[in-house]
N, C-alpha and C positions, 0 to 999 in steps of 0.2 A: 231873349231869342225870338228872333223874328217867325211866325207863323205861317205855317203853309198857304194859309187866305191872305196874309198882307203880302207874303211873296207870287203870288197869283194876282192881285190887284198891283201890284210891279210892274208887273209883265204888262199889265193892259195898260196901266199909265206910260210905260213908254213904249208901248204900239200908238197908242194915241197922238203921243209928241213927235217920231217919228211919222206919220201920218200927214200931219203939218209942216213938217220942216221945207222947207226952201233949197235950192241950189245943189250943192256939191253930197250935200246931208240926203236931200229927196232924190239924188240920183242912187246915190249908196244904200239908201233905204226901198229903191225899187227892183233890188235882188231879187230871185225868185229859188229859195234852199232851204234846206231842210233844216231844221234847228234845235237843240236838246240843249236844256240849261239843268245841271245836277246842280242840287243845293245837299252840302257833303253835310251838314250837319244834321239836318234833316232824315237826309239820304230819300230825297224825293225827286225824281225827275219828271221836269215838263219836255214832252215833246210833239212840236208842231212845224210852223212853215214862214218864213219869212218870205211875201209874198205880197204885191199892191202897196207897197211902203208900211204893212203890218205886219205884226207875228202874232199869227194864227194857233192858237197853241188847242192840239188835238186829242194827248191825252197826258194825264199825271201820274205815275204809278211809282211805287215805291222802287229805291235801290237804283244803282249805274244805267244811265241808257243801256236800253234794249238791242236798238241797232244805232249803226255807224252815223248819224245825222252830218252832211257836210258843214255848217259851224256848230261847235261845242263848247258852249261856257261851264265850269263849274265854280261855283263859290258859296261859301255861306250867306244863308236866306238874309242874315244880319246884312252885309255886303250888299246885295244886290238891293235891299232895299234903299243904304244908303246912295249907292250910283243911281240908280233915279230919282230920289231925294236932292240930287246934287252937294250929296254932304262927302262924297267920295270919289276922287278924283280919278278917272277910269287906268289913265296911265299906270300912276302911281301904284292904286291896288295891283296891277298888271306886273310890273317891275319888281314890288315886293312878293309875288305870289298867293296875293290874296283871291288873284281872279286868275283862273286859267280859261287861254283862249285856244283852240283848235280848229284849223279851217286849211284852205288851200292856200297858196302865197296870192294868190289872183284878190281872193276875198279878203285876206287878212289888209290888204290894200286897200280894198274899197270899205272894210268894217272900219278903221282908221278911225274915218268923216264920221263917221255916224258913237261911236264911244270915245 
């Protein structure tokens, strides 16, 4: 089981990639919203800001977001470590319910390019 610090060093690896990406990716990635990623087995949530093609992640606290962030990922720290590993295919987890995504239909459009 993936560890609260390899799922935090996730996060930064792919603020980083997103950071660099190109085109249709650095447009989707220059959003500016609020973002809570719940890791269910954990039961730790990061929440911070998608913001300058990063996510800013402002604080960690145990147990379900706090408040309503407009997108909401929740998955297993295992999972998310593998999607920015590249060892897990974003859809796919998506489709099976490995990743749950929550956003408005506007973002869920523009998060697409970027997962």
């Amino acid at each position: 089981m993936a560890t609260i610090e390899e799922c935090r060093t996730a996060l930064d690896k792919l603020s980083d990639t997103m950071r660099h990406a190109e085109g249709d990716v650095r447009a989707a990635a220059a959003m500016d919203r609020s973002v809570s990623c719940h890791l269910t087995d954990l039961d730790v949530t990061f929440a911070g800001r998608l913001s300058g093609g990063r996510i800013k992640v402002h604080d960690t606290f145990s147990g379900p977001p706090r408040e309503k962030a407009q997108i909401r990922l929740a998955m297993k720290g295992d999972d998310l470590v593998a999607l920015v590993d590249g060892e897990l295919h974003f859809a796919r987890a998506w489709g099976s319910g490995r990743v749950r995504v929550e956003a408005g239909l506007r973002d869920l459009f523009r998060l697409r390019k970027l997962l």
